[in-house]
mmCIF file as Biopython writes it, N, C-alpha, C and O atoms, coordinates in Angstrom:
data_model
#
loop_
_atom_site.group_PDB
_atom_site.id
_atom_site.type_symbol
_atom_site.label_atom_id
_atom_site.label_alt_id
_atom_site.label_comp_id
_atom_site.label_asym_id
_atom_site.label_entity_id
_atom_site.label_seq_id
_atom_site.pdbx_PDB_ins_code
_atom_site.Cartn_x
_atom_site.Cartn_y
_atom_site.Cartn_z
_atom_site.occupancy
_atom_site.B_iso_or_equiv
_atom_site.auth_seq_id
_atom_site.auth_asym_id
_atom_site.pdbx_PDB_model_num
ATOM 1   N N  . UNK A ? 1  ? 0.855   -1.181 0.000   1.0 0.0 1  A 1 
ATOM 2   C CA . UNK A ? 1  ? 0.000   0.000  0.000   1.0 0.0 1  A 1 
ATOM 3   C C  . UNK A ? 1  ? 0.898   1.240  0.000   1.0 0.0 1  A 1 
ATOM 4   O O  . UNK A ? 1  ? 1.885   1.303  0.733   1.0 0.0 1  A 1 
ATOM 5   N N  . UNK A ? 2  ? 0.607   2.048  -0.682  1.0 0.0 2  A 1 
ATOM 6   C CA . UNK A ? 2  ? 1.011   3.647  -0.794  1.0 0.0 2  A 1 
ATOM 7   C C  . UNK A ? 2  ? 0.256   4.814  -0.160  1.0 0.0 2  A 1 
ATOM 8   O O  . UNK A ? 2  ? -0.914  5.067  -0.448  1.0 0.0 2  A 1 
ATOM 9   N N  . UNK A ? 3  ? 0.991   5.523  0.731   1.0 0.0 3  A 1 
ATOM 10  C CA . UNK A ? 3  ? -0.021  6.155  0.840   1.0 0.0 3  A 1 
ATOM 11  C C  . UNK A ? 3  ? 0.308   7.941  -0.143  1.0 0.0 3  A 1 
ATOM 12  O O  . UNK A ? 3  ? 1.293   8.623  -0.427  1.0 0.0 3  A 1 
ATOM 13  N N  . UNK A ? 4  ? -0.755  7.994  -0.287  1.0 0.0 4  A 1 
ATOM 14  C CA . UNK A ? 4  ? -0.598  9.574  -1.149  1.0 0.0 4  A 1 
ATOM 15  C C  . UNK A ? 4  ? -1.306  10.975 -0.424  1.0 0.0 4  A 1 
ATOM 16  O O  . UNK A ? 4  ? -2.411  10.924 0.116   1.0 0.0 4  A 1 
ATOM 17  N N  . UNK A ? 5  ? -0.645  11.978 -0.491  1.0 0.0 5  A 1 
ATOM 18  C CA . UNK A ? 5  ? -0.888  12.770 0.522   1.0 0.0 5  A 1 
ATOM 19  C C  . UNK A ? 5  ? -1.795  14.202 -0.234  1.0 0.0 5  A 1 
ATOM 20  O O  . UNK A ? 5  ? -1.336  14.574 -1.314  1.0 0.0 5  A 1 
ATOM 21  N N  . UNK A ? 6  ? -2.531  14.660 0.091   1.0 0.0 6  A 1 
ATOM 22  C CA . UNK A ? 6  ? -3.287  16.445 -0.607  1.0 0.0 6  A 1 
ATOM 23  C C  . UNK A ? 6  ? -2.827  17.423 0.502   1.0 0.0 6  A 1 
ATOM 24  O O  . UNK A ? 6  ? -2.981  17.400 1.723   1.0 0.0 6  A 1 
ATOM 25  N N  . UNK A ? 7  ? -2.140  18.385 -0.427  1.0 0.0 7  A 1 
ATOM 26  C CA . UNK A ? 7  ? -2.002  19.671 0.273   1.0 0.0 7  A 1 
ATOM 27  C C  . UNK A ? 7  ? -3.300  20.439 -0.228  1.0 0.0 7  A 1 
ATOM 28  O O  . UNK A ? 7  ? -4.027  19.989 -1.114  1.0 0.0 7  A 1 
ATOM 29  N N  . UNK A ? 8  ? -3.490  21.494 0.348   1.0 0.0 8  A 1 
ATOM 30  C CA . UNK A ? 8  ? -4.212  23.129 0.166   1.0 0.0 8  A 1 
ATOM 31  C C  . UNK A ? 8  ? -4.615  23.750 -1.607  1.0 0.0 8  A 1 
ATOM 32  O O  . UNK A ? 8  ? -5.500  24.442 -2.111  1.0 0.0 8  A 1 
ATOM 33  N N  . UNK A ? 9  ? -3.456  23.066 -2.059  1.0 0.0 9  A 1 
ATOM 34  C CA . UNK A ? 9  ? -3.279  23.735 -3.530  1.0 0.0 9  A 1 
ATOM 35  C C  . UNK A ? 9  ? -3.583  22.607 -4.638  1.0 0.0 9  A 1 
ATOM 36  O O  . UNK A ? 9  ? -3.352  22.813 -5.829  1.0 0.0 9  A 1 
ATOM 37  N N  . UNK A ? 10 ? -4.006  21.653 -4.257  1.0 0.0 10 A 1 
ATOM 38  C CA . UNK A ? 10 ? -4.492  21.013 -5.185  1.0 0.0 10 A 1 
ATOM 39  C C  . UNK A ? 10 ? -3.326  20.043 -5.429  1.0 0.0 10 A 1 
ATOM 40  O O  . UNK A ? 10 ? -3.679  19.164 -6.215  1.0 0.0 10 A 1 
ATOM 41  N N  . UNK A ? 11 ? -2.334  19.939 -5.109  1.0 0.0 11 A 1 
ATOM 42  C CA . UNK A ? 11 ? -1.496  18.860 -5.127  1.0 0.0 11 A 1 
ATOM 43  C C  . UNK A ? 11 ? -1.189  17.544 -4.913  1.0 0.0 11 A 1 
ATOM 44  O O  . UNK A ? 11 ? -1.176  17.504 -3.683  1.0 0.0 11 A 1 
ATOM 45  N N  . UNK A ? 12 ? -0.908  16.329 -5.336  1.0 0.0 12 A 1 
ATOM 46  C CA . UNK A ? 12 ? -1.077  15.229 -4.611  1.0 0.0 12 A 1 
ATOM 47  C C  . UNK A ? 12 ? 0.246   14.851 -4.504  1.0 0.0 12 A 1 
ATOM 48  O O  . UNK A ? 12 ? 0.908   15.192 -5.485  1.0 0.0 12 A 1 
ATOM 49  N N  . UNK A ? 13 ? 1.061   14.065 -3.355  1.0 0.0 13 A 1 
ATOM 50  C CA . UNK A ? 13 ? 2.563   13.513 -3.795  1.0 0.0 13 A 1 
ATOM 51  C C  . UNK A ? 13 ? 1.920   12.187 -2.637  1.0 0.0 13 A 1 
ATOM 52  O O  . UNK A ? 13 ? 0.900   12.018 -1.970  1.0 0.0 13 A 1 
ATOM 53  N N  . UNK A ? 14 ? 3.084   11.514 -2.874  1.0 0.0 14 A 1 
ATOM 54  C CA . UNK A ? 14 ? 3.221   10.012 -2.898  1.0 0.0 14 A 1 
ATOM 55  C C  . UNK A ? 14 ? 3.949   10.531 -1.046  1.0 0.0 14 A 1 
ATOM 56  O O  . UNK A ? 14 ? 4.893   11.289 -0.821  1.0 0.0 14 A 1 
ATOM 57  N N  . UNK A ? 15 ? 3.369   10.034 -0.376  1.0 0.0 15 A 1 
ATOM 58  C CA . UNK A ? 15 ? 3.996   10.561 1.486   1.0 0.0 15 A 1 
ATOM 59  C C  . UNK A ? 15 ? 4.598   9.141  1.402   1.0 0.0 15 A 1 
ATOM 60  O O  . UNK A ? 15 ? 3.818   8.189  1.363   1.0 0.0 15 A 1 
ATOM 61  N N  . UNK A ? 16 ? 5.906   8.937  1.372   1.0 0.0 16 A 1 
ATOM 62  C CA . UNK A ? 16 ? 7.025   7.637  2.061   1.0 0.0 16 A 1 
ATOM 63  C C  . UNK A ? 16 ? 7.383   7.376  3.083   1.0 0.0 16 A 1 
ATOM 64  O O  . UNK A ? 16 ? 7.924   6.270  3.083   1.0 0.0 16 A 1 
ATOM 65  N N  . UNK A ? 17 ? 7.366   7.858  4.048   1.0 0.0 17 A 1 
ATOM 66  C CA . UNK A ? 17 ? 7.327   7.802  5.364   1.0 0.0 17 A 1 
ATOM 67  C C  . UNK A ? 17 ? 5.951   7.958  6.330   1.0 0.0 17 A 1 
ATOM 68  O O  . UNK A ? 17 ? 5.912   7.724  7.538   1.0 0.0 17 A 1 
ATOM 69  N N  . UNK A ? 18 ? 5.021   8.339  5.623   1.0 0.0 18 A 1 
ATOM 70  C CA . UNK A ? 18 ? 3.545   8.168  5.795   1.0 0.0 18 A 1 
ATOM 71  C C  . UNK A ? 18 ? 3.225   8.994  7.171   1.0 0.0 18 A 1 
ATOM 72  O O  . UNK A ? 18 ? 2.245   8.682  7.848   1.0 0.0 18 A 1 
ATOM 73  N N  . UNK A ? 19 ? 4.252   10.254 7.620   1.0 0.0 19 A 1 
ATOM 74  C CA . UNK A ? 19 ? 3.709   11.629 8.371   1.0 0.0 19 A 1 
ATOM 75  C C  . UNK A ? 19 ? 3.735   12.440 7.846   1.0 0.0 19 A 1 
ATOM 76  O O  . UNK A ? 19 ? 4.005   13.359 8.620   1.0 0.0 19 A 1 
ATOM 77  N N  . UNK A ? 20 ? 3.576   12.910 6.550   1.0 0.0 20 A 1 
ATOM 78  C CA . UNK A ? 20 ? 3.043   14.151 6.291   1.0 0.0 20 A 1 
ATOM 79  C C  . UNK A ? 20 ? 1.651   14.736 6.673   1.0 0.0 20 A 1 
ATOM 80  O O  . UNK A ? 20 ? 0.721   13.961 6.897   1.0 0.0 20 A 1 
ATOM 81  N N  . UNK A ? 21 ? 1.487   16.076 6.751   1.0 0.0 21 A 1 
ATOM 82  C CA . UNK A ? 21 ? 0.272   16.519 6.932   1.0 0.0 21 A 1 
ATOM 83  C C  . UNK A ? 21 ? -0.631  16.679 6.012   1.0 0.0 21 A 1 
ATOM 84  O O  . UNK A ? 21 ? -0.173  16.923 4.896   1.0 0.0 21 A 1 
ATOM 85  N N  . UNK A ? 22 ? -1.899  16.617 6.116   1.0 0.0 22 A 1 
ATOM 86  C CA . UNK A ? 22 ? -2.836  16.657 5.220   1.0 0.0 22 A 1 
ATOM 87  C C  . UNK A ? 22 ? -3.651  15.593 4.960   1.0 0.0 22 A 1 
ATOM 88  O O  . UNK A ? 22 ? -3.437  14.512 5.509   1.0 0.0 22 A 1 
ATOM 89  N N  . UNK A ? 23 ? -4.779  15.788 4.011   1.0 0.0 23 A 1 
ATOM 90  C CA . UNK A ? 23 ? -5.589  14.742 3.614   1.0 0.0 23 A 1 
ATOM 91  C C  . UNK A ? 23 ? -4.930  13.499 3.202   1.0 0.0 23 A 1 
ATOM 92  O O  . UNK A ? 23 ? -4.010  13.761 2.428   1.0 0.0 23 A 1 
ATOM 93  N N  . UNK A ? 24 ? -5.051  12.293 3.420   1.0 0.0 24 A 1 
ATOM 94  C CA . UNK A ? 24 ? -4.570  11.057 3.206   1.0 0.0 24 A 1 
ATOM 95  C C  . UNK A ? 24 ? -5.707  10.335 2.316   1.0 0.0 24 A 1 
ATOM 96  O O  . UNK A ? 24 ? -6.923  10.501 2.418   1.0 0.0 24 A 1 
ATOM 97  N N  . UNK A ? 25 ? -4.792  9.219  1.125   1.0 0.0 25 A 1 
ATOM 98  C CA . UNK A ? 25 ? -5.341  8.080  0.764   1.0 0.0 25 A 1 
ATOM 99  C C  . UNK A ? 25 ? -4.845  6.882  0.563   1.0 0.0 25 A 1 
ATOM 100 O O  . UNK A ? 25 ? -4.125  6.945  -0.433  1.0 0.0 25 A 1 
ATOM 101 N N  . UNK A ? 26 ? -4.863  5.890  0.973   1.0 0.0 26 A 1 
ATOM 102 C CA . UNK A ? 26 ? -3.738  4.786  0.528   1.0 0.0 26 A 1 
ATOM 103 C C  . UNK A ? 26 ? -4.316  4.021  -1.159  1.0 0.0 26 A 1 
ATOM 104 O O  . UNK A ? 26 ? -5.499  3.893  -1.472  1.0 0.0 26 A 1 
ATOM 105 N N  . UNK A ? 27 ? -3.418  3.712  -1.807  1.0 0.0 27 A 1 
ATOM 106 C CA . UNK A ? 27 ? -3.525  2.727  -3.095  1.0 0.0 27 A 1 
ATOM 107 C C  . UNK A ? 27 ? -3.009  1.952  -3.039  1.0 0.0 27 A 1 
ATOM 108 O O  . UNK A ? 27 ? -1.929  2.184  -2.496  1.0 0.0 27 A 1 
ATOM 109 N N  . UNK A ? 28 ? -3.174  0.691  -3.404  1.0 0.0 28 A 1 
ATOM 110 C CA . UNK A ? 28 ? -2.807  -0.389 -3.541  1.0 0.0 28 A 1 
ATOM 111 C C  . UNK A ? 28 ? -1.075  -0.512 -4.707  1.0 0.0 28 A 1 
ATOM 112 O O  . UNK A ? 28 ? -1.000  0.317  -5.614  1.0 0.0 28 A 1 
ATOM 113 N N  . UNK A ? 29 ? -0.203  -1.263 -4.587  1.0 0.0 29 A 1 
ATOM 114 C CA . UNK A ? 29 ? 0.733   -1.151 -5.701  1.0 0.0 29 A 1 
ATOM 115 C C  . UNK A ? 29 ? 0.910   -1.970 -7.124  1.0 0.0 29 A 1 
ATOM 116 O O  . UNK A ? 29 ? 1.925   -2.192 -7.783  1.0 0.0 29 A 1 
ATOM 117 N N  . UNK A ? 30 ? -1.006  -2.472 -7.432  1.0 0.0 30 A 1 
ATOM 118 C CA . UNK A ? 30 ? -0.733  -3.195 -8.207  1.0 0.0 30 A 1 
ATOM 119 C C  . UNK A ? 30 ? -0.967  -2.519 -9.654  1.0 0.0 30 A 1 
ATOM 120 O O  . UNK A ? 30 ? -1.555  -1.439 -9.587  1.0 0.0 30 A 1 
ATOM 121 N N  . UNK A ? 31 ? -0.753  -2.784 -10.444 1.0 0.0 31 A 1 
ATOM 122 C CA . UNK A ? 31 ? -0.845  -2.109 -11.515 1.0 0.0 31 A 1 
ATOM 123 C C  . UNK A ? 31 ? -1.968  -1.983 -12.353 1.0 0.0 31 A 1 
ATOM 124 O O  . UNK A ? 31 ? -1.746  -1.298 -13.351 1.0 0.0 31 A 1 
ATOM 125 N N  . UNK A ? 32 ? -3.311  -2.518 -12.233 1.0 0.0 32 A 1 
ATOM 126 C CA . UNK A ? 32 ? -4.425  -2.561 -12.326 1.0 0.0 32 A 1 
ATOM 127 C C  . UNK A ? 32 ? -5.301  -1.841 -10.803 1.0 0.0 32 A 1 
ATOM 128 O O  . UNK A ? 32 ? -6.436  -1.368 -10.864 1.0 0.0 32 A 1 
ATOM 129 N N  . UNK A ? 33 ? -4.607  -1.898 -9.745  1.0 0.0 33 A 1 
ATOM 130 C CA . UNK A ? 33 ? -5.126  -0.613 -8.906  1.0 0.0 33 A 1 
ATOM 131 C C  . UNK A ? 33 ? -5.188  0.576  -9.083  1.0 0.0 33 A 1 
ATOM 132 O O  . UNK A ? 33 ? -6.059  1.437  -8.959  1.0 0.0 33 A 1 
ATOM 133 N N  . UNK A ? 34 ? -3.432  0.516  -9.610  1.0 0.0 34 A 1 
ATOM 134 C CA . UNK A ? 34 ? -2.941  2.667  -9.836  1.0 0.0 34 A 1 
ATOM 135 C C  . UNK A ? 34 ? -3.703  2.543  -10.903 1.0 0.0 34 A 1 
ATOM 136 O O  . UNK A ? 34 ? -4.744  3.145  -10.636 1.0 0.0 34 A 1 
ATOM 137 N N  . UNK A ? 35 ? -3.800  1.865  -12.519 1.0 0.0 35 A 1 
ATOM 138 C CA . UNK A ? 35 ? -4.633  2.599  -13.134 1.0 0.0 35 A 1 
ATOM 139 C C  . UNK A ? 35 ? -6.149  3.427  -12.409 1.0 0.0 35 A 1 
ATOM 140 O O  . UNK A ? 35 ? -6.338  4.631  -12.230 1.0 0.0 35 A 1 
ATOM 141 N N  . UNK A ? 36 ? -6.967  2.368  -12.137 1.0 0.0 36 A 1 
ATOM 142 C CA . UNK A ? 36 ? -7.974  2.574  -11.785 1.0 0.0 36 A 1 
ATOM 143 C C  . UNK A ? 36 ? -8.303  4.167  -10.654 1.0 0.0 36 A 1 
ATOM 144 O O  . UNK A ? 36 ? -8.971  5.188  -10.819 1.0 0.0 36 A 1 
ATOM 145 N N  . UNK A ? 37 ? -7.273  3.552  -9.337  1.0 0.0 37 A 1 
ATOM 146 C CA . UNK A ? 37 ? -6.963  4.704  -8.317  1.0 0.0 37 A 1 
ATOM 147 C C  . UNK A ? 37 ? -6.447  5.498  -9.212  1.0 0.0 37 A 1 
ATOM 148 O O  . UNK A ? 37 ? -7.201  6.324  -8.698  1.0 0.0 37 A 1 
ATOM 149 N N  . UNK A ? 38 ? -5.662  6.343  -10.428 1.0 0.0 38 A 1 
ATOM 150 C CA . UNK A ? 38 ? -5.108  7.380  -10.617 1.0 0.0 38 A 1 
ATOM 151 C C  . UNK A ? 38 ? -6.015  8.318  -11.191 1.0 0.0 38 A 1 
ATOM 152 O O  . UNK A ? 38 ? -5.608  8.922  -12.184 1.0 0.0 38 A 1 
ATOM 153 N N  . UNK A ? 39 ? -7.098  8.550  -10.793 1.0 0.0 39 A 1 
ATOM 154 C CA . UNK A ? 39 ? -8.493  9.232  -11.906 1.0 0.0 39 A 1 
ATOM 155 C C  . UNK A ? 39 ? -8.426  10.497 -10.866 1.0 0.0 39 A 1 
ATOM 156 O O  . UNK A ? 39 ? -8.241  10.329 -9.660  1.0 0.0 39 A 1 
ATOM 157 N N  . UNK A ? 40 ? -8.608  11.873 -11.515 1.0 0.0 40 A 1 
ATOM 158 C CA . UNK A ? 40 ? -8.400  12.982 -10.597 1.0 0.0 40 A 1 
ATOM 159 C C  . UNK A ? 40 ? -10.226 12.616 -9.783  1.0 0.0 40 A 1 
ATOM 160 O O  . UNK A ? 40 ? -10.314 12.769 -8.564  1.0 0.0 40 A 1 
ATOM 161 N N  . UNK A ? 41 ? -11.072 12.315 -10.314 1.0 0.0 41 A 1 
ATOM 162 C CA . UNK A ? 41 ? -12.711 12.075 -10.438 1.0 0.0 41 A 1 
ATOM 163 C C  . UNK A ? 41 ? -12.169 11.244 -8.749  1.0 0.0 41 A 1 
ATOM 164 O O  . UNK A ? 41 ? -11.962 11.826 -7.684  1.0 0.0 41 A 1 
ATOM 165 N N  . UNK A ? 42 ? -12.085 10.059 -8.985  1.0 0.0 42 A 1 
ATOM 166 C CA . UNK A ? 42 ? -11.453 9.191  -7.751  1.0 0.0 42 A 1 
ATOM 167 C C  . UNK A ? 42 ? -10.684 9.476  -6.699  1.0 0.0 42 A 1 
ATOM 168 O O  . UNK A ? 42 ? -10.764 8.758  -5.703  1.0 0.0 42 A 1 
ATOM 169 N N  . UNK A ? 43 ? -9.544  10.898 -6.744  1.0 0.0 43 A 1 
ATOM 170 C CA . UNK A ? 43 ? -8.334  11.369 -6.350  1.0 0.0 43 A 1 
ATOM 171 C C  . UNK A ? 43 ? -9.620  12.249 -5.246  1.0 0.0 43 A 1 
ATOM 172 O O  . UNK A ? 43 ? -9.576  12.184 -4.017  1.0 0.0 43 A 1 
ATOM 173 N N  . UNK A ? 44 ? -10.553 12.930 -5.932  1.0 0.0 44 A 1 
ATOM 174 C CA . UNK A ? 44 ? -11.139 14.200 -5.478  1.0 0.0 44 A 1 
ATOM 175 C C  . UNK A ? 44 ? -12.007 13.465 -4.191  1.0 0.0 44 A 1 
ATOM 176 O O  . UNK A ? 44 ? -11.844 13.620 -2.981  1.0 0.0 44 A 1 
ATOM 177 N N  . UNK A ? 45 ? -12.899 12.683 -4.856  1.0 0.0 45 A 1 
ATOM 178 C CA . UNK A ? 45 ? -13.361 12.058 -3.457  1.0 0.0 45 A 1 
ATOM 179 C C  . UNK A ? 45 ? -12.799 11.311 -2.332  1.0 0.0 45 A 1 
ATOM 180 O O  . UNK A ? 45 ? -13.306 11.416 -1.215  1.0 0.0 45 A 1 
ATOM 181 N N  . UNK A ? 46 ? -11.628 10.446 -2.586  1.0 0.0 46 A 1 
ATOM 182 C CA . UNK A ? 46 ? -11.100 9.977  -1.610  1.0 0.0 46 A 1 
ATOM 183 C C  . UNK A ? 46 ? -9.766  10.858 -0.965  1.0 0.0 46 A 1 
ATOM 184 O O  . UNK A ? 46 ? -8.815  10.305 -0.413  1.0 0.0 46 A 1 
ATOM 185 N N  . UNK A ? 47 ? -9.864  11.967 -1.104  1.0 0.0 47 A 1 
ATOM 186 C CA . UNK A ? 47 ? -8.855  13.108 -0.702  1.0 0.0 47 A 1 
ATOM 187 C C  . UNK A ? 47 ? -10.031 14.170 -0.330  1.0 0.0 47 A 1 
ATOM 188 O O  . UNK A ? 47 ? -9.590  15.225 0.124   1.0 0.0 47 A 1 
ATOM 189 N N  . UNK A ? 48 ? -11.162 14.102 -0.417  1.0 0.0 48 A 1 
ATOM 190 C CA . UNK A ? 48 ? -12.015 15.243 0.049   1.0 0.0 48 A 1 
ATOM 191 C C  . UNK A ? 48 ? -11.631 16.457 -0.475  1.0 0.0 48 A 1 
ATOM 192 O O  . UNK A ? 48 ? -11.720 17.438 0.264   1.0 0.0 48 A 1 
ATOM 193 N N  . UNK A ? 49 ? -11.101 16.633 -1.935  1.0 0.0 49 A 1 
ATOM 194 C CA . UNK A ? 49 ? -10.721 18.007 -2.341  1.0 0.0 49 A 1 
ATOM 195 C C  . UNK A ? 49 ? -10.316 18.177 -3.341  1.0 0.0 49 A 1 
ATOM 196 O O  . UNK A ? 49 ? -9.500  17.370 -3.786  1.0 0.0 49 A 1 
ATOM 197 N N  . UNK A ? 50 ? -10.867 19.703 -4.383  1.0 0.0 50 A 1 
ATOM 198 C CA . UNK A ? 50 ? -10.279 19.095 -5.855  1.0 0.0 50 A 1 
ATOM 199 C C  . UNK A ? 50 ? -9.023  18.521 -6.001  1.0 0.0 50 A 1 
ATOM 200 O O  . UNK A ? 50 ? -8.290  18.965 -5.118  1.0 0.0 50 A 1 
ATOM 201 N N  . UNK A ? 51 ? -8.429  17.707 -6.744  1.0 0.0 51 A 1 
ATOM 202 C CA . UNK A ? 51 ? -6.884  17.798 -7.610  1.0 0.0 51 A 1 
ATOM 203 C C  . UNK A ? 51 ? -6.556  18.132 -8.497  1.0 0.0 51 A 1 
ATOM 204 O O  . UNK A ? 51 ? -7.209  17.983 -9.530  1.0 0.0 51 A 1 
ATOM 205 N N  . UNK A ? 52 ? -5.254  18.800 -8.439  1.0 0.0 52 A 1 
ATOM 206 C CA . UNK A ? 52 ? -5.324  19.111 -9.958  1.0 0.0 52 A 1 
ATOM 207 C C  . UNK A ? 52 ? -4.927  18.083 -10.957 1.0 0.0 52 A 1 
ATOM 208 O O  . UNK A ? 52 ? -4.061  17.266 -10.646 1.0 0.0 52 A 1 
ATOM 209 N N  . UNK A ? 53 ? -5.505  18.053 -12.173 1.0 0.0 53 A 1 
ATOM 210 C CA . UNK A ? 53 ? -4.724  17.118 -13.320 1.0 0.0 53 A 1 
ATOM 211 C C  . UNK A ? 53 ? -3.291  17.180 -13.488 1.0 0.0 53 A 1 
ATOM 212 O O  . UNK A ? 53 ? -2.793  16.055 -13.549 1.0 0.0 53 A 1 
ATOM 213 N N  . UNK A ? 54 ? -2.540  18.049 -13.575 1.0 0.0 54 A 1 
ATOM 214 C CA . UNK A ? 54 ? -1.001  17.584 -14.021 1.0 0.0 54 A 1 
ATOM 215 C C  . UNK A ? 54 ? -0.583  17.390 -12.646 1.0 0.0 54 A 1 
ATOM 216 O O  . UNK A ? 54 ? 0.580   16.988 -12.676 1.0 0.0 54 A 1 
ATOM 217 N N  . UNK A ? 55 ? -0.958  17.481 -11.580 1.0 0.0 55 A 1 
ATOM 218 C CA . UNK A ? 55 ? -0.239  16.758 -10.199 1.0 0.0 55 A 1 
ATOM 219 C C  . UNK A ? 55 ? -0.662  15.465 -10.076 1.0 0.0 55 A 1 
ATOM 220 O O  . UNK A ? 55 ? 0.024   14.692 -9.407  1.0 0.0 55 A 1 
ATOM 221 N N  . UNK A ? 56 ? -2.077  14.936 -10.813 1.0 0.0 56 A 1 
ATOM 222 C CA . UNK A ? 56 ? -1.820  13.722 -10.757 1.0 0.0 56 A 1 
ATOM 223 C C  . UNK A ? 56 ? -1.078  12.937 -12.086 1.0 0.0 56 A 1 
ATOM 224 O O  . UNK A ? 56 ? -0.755  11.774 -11.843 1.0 0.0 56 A 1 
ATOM 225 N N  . UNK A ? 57 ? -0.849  13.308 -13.108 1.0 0.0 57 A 1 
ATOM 226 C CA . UNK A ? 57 ? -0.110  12.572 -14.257 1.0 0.0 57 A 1 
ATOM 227 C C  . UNK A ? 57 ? 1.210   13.122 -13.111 1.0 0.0 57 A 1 
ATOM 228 O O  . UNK A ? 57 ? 1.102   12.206 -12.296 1.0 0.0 57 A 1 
ATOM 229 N N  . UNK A ? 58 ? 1.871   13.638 -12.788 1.0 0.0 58 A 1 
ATOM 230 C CA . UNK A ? 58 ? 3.158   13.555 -12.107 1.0 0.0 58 A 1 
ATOM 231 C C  . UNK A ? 58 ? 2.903   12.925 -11.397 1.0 0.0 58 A 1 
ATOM 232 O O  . UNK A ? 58 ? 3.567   12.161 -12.097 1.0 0.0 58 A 1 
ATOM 233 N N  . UNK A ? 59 ? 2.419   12.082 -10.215 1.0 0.0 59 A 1 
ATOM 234 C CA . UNK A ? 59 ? 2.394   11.083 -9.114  1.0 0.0 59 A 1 
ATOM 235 C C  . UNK A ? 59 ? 2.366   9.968  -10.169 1.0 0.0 59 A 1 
ATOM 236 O O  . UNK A ? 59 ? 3.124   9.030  -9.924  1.0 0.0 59 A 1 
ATOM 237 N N  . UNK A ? 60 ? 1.555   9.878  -11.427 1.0 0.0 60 A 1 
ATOM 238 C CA . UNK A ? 60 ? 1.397   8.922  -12.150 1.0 0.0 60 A 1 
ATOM 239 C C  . UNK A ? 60 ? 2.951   7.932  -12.596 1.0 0.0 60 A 1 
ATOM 240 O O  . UNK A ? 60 ? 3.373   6.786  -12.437 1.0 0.0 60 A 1 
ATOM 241 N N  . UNK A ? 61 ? 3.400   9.239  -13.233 1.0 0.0 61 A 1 
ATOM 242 C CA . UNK A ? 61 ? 4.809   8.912  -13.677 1.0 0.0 61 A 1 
ATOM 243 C C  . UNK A ? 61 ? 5.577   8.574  -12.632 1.0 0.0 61 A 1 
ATOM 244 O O  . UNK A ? 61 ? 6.182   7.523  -12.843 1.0 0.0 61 A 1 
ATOM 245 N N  . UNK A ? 62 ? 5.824   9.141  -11.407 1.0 0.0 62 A 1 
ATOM 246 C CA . UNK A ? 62 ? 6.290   8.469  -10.143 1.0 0.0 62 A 1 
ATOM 247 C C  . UNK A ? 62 ? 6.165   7.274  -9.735  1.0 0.0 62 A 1 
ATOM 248 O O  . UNK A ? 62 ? 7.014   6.405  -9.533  1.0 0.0 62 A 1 
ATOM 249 N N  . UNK A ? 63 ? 4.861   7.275  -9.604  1.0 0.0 63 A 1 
ATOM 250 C CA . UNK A ? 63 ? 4.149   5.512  -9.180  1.0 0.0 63 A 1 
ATOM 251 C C  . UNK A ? 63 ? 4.845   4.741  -10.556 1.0 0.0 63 A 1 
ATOM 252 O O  . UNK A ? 63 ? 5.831   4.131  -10.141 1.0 0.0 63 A 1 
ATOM 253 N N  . UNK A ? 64 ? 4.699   4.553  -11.983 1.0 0.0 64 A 1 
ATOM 254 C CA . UNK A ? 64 ? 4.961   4.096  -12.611 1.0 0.0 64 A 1 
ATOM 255 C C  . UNK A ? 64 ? 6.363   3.594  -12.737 1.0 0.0 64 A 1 
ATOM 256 O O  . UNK A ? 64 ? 6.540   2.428  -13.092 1.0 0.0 64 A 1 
ATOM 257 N N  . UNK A ? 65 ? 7.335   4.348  -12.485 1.0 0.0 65 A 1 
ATOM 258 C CA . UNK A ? 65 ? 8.774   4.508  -12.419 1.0 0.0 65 A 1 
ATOM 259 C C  . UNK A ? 65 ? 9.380   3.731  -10.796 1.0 0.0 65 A 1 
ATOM 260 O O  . UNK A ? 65 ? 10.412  3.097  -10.576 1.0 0.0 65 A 1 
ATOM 261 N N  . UNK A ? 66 ? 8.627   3.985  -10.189 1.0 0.0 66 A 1 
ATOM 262 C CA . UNK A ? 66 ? 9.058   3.592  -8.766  1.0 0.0 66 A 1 
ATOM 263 C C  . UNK A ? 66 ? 9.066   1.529  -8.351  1.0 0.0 66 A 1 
ATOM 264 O O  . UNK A ? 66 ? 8.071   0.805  -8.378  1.0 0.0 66 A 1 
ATOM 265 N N  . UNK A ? 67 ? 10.306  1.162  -8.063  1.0 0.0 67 A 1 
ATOM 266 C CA . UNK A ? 67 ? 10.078  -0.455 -7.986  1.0 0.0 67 A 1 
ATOM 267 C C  . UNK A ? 67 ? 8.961   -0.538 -6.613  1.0 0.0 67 A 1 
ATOM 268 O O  . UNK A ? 67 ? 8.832   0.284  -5.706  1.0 0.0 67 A 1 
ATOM 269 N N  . UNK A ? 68 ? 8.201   -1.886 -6.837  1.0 0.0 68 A 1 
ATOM 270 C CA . UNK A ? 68 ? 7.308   -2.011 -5.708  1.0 0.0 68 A 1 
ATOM 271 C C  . UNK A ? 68 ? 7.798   -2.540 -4.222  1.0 0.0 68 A 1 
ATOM 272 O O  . UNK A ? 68 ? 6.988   -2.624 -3.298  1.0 0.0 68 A 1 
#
């Protein structure tokens, strides 16, 4: 599980040590999860707040790039 973190500004990043502040969501690391979990539509409700689109294609490319 990953957890991914929302700041104030519409941002999402990937929290690795899992204390950052802010809205929390965890995803799963399988690769038929992140597709599914990476939808800003999905991001917004389980973060309680808009996201923006190019902060999530950047977590995208992160998650994608990152070994499990």
């Amino acid at each position: 599980m990953r957890r991914l973190r929302a700041d104030g500004q519409g941002d999402v990043f990937l929290d690795l040590d899992g204390k950052g502040a802010g809205r929390s969501a965890y995803l799963c690391s399988d690769q038929n999860c992140l597709a599914q979990g990476l939808s800003v539509q999905k991001l917004n409700r389980a973060l309680r707040r808009p996201i923006r689109e190019d902060s999530v294609n950047l977590l995208r490319q992160e998650l994608l790039c990152q070994p499990r």
